[in-house]
C-alpha positions in Angstrom: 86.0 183.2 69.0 85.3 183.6 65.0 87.8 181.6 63.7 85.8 179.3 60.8 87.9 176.2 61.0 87.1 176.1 64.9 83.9 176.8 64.4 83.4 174.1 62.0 85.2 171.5 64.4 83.3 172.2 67.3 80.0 171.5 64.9 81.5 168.3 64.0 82.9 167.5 67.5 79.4 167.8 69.3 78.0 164.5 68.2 81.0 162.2 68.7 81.6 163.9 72.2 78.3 163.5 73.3 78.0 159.5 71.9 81.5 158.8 73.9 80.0 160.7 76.5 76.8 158.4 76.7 79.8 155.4 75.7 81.1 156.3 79.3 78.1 156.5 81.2 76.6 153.7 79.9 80.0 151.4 80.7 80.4 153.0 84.1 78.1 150.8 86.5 80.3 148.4 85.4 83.5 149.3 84.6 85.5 152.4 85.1 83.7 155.4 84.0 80.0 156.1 84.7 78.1 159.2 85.3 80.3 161.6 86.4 83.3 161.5 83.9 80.3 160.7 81.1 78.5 164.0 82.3 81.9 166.0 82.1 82.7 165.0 78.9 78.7 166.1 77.6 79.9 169.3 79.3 82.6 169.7 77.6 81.2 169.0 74.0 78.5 171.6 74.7 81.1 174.1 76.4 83.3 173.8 73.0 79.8 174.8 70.8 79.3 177.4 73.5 82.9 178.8 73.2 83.0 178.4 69.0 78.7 179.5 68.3 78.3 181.5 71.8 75.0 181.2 74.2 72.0 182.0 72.2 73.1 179.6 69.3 74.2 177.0 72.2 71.1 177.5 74.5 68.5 177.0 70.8 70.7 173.7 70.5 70.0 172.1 73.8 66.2 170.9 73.8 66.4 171.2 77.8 66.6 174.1 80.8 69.7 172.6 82.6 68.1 173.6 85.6 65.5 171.0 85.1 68.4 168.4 84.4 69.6 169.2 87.5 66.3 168.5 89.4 65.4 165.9 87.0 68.9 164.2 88.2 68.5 164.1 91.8 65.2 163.0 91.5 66.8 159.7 89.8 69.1 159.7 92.8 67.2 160.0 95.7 65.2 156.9 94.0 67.5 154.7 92.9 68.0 154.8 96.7 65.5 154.8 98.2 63.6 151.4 95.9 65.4 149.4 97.9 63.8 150.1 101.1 60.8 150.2 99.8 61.7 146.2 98.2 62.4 145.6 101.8 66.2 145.9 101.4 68.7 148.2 102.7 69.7 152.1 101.7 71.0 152.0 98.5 71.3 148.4 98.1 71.8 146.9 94.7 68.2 146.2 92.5 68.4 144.2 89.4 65.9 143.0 86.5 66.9 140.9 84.3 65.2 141.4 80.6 65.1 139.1 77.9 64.9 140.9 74.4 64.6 139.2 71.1 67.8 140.4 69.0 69.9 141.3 72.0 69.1 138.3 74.4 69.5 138.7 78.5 69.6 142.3 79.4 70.3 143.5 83.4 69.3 146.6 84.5 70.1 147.6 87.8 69.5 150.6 90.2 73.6 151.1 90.1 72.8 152.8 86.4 69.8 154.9 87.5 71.9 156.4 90.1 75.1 157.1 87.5 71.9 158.6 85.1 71.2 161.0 88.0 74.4 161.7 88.7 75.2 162.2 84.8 72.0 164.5 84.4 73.3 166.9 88.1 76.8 166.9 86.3 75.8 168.3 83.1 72.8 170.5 84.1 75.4 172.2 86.7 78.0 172.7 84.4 75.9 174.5 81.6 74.7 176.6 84.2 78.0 177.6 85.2 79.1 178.1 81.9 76.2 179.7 80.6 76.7 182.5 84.0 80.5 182.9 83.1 79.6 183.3 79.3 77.1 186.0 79.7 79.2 187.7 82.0 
């Protein structure tokens, strides 16, 4: 599509879409939300630039392969699983470190959000590939 104004939105879209996408992700191990709805809507901000700028301007923007995301993704995974074995644990049980930082205070980080950062990662990686293969079609 060449229509200006839609181009111009889309360029102004991308950054809000992909903060309420990371917004999502981020809230998701512990509310409703999480990797999966947070990677679709990162698709969907870089499908919009796709549709409004095409591939070769959409591809230059990303500073990834999303093949690699994919990998990169299930790598994350497979290890947010598997730590807890190796702690002793069971198969995907729960991990948690507890952080203390100086302006935020007590920080938890658990393996619950390295799996939704995998799963975020596959979701987006597979969805630029699609779209990218439908695009150039």
């Amino acid at each position: 599509m060449k229509g200006k104004i839609l181009q111009i939105t889309a360029q102004f879209l991308l950054l809000p879409l992909v903060l309420v996408s990371l917004w999502v992700f981020l809230r998701g191990h512990n509310a409703p939300g999480g990797g999966f709805i947070g990677g679709l809507i990162g698709a969907v901000a870089f499908a919009l630039f796709l549709i409004t700028h095409g591939s070769s301007r959409t591809k230059a923007l990303l500073p990834f392969d999303p093949r690699s995301l994919i990998g990169i993704g299930l790598l994350v995974a497979i290890a947010s699983a598997l730590y807890p074995i190796y702690r002793g644990e069971s198969f995907f049980q729960g991990q948690w470190l507890e952080l203390s930082l100086p302006w935020i205070g007590g920080l938890t980080l658990g393996t619950p959000l390295l799996f939704d950062l995998g799963v975020y990662l596959v979701v987006i990686g597979t969805l630029m590939i699609i779209l990218f293969s439908l695009w150039e079609e």
